[in-house]
N, CA, C and O atoms as a GROMACS GRO file, in nm:
protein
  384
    1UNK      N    1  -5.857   6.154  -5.804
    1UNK     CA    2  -5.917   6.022  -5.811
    1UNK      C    3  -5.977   5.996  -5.948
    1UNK      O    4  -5.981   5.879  -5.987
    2UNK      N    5  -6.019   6.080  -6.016
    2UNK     CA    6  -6.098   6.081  -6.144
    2UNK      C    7  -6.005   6.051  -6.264
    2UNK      O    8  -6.048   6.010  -6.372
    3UNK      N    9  -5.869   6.076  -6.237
    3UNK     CA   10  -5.781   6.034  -6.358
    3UNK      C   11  -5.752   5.944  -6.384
    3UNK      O   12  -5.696   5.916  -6.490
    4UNK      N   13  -5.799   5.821  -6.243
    4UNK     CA   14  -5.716   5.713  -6.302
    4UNK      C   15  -5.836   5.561  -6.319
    4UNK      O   16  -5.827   5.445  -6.360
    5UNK      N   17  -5.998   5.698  -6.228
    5UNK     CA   18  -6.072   5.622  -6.275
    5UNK      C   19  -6.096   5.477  -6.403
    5UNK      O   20  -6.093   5.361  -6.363
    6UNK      N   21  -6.116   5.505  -6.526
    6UNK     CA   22  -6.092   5.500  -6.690
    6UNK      C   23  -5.984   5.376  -6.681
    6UNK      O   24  -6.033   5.278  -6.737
    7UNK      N   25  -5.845   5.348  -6.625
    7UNK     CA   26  -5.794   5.262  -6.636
    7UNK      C   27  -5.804   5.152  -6.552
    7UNK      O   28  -5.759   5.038  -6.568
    8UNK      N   29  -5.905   5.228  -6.406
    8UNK     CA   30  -5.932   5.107  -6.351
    8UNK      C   31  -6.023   4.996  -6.370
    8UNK      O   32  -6.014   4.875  -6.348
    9UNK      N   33  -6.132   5.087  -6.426
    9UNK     CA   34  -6.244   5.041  -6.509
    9UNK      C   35  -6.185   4.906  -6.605
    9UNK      O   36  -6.228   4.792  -6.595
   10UNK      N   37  -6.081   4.949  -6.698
   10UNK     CA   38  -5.978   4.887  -6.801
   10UNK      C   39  -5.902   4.746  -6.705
   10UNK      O   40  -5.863   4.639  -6.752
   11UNK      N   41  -5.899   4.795  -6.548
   11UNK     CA   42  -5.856   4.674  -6.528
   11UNK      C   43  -5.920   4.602  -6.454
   11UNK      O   44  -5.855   4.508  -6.407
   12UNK      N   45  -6.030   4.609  -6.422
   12UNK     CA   46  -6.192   4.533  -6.362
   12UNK      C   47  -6.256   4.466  -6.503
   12UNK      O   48  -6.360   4.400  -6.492
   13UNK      N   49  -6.199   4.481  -6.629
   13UNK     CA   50  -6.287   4.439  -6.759
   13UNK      C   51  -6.219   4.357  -6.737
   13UNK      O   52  -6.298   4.270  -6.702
   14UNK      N   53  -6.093   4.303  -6.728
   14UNK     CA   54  -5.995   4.218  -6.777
   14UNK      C   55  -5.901   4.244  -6.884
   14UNK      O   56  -5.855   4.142  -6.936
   15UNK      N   57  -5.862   4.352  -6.928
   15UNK     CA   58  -5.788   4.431  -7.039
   15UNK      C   59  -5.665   4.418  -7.016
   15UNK      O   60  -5.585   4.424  -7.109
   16UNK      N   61  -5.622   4.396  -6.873
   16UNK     CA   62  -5.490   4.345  -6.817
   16UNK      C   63  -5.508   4.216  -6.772
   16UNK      O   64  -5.609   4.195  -6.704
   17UNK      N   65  -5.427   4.119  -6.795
   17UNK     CA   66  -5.436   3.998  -6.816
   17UNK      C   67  -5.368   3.910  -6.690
   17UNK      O   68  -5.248   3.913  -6.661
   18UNK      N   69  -5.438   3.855  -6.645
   18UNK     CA   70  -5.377   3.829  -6.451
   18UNK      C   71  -5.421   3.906  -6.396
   18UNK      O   72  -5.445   3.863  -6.283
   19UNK      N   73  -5.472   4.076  -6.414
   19UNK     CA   74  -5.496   4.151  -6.272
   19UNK      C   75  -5.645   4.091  -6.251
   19UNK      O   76  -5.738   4.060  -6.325
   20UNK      N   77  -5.615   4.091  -6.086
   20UNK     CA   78  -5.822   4.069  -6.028
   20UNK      C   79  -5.807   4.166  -5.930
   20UNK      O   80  -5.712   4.189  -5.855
   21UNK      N   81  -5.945   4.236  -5.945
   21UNK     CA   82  -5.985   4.373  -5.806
   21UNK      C   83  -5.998   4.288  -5.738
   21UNK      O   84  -6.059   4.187  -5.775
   22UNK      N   85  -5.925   4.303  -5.562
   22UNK     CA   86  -6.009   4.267  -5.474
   22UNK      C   87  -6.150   4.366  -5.438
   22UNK      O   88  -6.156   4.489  -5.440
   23UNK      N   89  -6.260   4.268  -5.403
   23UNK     CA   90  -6.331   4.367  -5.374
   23UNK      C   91  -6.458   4.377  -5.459
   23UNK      O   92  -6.486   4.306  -5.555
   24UNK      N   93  -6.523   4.466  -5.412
   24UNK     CA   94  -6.653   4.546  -5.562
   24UNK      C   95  -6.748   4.619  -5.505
   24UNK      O   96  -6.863   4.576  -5.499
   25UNK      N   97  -6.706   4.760  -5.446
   25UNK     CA   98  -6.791   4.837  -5.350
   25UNK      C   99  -6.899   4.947  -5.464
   25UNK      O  100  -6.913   4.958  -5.586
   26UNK      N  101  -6.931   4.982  -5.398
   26UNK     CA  102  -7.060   5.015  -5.513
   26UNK      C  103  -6.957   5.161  -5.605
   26UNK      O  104  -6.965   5.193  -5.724
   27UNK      N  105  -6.882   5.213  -5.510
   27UNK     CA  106  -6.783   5.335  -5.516
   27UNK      C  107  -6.679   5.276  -5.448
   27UNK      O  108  -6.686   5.214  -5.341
   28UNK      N  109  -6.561   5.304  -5.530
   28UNK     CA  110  -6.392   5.292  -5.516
   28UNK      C  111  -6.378   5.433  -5.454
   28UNK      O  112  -6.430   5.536  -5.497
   29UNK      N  113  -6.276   5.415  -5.312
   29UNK     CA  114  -6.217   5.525  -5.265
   29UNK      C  115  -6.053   5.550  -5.338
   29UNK      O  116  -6.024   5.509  -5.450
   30UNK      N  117  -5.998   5.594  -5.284
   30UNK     CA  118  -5.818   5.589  -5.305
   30UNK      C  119  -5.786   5.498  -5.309
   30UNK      O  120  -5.718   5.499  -5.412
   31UNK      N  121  -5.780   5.372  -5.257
   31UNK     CA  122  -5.702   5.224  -5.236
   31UNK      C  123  -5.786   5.146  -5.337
   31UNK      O  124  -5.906   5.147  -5.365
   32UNK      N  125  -5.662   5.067  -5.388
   32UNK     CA  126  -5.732   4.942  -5.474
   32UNK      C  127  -5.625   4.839  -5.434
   32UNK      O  128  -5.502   4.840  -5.427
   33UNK      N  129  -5.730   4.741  -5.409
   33UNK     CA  130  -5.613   4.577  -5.343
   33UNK      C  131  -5.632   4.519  -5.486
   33UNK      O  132  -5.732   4.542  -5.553
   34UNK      N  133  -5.531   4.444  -5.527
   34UNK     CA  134  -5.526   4.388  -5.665
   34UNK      C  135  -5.440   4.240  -5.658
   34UNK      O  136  -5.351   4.242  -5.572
   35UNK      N  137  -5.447   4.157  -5.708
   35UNK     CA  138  -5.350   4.020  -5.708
   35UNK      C  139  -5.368   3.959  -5.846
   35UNK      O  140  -5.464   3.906  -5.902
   36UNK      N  141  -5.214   3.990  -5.887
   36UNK     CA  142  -5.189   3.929  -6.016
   36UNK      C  143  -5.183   3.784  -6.045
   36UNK      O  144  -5.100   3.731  -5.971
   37UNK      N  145  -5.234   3.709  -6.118
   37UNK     CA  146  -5.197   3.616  -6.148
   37UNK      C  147  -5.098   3.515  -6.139
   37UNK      O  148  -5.024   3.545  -6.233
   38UNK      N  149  -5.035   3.389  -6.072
   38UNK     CA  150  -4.909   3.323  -6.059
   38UNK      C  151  -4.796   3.423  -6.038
   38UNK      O  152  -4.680   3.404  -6.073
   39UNK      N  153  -4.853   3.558  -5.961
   39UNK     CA  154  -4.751   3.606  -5.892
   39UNK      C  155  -4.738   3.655  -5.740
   39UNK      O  156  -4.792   3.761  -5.709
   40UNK      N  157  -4.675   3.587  -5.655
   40UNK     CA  158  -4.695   3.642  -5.512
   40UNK      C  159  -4.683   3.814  -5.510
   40UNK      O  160  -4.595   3.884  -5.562
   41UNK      N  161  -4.782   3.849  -5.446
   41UNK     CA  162  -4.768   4.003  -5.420
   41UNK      C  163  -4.664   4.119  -5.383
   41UNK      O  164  -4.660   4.241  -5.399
   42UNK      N  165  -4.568   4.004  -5.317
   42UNK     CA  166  -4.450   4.085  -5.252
   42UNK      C  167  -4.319   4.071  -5.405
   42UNK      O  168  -4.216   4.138  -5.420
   43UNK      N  169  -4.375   3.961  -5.495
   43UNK     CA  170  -4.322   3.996  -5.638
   43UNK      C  171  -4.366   4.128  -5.699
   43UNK      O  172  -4.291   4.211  -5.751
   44UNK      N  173  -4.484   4.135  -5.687
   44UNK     CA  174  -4.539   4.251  -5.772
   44UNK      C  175  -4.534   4.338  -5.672
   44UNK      O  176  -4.616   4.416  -5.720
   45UNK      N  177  -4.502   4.391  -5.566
   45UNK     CA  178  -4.451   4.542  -5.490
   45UNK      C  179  -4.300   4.588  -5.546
   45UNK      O  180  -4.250   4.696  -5.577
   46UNK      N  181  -4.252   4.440  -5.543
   46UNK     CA  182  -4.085   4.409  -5.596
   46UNK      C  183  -4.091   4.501  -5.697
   46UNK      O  184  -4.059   4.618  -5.677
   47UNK      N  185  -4.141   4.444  -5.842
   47UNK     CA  186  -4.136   4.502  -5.978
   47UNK      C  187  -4.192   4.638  -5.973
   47UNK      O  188  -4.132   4.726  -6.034
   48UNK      N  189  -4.325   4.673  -5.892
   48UNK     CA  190  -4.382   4.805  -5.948
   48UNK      C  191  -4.238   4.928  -5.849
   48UNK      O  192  -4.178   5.031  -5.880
   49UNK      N  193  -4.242   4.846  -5.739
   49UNK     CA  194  -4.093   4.939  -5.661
   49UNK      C  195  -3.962   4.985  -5.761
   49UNK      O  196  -3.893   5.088  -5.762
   50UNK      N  197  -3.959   4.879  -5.832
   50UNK     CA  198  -3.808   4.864  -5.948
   50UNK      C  199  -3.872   5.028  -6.017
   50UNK      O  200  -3.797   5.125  -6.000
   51UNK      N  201  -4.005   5.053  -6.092
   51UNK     CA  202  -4.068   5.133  -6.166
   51UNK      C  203  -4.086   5.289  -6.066
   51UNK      O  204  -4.150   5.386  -6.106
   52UNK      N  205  -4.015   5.281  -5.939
   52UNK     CA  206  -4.040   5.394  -5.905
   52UNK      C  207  -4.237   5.426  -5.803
   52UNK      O  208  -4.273   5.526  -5.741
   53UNK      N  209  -4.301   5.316  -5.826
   53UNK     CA  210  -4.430   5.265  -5.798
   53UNK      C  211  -4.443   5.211  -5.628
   53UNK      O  212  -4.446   5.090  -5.606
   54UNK      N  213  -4.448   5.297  -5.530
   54UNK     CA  214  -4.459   5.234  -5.402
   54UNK      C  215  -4.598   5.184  -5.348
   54UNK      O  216  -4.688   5.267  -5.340
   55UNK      N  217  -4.619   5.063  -5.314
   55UNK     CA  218  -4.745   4.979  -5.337
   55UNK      C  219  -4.752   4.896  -5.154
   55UNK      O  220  -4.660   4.894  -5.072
   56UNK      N  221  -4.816   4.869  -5.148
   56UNK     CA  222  -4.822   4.814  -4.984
   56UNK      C  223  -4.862   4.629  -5.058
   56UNK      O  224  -4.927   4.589  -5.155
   57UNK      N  225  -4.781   4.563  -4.948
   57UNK     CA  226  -4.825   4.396  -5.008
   57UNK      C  227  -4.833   4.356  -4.834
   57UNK      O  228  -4.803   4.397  -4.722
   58UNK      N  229  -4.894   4.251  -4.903
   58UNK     CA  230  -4.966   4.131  -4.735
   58UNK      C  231  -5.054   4.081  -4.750
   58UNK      O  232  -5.101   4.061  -4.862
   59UNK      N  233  -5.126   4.031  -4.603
   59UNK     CA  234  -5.240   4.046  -4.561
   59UNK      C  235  -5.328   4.211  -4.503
   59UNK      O  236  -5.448   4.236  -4.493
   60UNK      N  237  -5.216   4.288  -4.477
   60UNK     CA  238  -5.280   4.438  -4.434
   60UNK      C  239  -5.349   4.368  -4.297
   60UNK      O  240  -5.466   4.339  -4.323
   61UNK      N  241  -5.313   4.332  -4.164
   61UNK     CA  242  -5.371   4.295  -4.072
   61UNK      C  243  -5.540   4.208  -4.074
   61UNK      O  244  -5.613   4.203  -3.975
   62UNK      N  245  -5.575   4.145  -4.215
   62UNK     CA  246  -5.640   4.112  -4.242
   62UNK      C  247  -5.646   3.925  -4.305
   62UNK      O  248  -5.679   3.876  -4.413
   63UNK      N  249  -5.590   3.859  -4.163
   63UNK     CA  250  -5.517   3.760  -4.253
   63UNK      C  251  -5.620   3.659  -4.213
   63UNK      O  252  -5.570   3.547  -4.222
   64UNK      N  253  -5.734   3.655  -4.177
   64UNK     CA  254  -5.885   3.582  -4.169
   64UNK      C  255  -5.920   3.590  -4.291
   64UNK      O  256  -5.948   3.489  -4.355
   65UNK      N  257  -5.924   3.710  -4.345
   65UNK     CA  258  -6.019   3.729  -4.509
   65UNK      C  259  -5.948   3.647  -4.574
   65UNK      O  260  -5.978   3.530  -4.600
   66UNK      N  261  -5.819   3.724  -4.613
   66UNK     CA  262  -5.719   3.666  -4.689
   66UNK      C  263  -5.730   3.464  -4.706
   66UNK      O  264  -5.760   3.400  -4.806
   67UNK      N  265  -5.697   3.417  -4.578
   67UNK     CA  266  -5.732   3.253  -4.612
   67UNK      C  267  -5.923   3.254  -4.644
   67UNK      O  268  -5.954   3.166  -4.724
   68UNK      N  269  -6.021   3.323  -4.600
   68UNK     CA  270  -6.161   3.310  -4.652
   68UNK      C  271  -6.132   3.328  -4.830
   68UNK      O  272  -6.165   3.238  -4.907
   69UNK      N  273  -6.069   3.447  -4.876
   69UNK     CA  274  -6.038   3.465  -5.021
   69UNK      C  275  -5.976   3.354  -5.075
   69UNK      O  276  -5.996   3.331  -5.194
   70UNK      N  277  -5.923   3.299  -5.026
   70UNK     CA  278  -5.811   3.181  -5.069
   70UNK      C  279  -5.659   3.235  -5.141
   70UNK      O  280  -5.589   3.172  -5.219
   71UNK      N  281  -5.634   3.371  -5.087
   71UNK     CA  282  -5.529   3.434  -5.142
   71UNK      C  283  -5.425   3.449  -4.999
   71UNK      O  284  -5.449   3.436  -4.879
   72UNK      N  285  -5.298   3.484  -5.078
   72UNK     CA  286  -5.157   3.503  -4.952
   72UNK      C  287  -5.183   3.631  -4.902
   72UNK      O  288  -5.152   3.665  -4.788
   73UNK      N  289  -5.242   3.707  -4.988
   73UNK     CA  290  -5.182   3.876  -4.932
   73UNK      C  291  -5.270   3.935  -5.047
   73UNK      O  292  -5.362   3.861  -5.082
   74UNK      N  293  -5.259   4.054  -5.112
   74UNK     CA  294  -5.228   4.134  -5.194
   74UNK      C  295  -5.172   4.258  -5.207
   74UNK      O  296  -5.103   4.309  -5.119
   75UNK      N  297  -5.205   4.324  -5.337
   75UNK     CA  298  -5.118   4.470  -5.351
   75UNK      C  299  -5.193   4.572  -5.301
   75UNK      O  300  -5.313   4.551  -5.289
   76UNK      N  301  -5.152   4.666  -5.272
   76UNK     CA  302  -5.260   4.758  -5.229
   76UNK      C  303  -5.211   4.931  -5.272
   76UNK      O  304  -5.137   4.995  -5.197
   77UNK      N  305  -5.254   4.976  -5.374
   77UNK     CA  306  -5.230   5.105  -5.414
   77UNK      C  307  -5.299   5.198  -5.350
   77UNK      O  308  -5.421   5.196  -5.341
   78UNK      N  309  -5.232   5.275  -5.306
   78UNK     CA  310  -5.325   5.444  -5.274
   78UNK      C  311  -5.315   5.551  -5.358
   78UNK      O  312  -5.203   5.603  -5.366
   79UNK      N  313  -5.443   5.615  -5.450
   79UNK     CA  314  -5.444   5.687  -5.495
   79UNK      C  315  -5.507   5.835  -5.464
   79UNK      O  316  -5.626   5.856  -5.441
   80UNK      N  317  -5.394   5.943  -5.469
   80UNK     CA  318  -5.464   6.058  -5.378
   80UNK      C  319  -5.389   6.173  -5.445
   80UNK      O  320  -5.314   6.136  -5.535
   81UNK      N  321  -5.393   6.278  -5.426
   81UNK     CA  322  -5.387   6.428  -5.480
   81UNK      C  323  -5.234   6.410  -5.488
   81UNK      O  324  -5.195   6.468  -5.590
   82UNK      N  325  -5.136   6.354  -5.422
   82UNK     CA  326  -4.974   6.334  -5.433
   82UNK      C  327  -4.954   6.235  -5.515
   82UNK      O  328  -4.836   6.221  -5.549
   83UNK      N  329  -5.044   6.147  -5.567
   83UNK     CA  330  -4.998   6.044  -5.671
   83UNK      C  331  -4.972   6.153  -5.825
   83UNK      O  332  -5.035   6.253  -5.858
   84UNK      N  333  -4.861   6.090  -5.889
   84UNK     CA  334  -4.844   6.181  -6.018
   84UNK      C  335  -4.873   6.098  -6.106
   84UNK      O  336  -4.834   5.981  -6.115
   85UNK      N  337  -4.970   6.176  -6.202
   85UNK     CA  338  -5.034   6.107  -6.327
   85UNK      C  339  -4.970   6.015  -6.394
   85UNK      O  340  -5.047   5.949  -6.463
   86UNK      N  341  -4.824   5.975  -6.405
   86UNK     CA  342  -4.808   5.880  -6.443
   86UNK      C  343  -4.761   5.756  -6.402
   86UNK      O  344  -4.747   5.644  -6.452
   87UNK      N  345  -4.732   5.831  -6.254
   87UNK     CA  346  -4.770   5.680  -6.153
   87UNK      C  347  -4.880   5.599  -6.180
   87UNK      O  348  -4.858   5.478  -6.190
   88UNK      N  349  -5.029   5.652  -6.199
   88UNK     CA  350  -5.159   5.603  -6.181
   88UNK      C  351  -5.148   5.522  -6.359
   88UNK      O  352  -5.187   5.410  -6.392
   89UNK      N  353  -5.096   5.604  -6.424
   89UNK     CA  354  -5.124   5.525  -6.522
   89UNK      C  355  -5.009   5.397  -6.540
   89UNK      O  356  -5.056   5.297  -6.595
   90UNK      N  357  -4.902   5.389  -6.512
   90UNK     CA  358  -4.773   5.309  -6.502
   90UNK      C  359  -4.838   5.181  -6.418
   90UNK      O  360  -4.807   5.063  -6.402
   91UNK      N  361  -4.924   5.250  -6.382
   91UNK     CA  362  -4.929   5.115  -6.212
   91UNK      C  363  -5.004   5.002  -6.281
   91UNK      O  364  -4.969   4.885  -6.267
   92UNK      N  365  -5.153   5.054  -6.386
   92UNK     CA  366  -5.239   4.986  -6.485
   92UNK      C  367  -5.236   4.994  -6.567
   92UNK      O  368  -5.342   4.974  -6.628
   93UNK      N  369  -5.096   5.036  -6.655
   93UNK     CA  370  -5.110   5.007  -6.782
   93UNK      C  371  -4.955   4.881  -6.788
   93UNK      O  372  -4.919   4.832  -6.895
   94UNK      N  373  -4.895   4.854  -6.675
   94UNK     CA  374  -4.798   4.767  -6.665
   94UNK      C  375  -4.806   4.639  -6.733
   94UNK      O  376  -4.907   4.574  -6.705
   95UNK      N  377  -4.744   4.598  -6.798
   95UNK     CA  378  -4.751   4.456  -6.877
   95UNK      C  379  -4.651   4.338  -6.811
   95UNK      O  380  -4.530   4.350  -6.828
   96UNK      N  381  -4.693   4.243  -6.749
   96UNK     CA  382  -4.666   4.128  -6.689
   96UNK      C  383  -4.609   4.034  -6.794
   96UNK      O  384  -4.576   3.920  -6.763
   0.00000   0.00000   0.00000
């Protein structure tokens, strides 16, 4: 979890341009929900899938929040001891 800390940080600043965290828990576990900019989510599972990048898109049985957020869905990464370091970094250092 600590490796990919640093870039997530990088993409909660705005350093990636379109990404927004869903969310803002005081501590990030493994999962980060994310929604890019003028792109539907099941686009961006599309592209990070093309990269070898398997990503979950929707609502995630959560489709009350989702219209409260004013969003369709989003992405949803899991990061855990089987993710390989350059998955984690590929996933946030991706250029749109």
């Amino acid at each position: 979890m600590s490796a990919h800390l640093p870039t997530m940080r990088s993409a909660s600043s705005g350093e990636i341009p379109g990404l927004r965290l869903i969310g803002a828990p005081q501590r990030r576990a493994g999962i980060v929900s994310f929604v890019m900019d003028g792109l539907h989510p099941h686009d961006v599972g599309t592209l990070l899938g093309a990269e070898g990048i398997c990503v979950r898109t929707g609502h995630h049985c959560a489709q009350p929040l989702m219209e409260h957020l004013g969003i369709t869905g989003t992405v949803r990464a899991s990061f855990a001891v089987h993710s390989h370091g350059r998955v984690r970094s590929t996933a946030w250092q991706r250029r749109w």
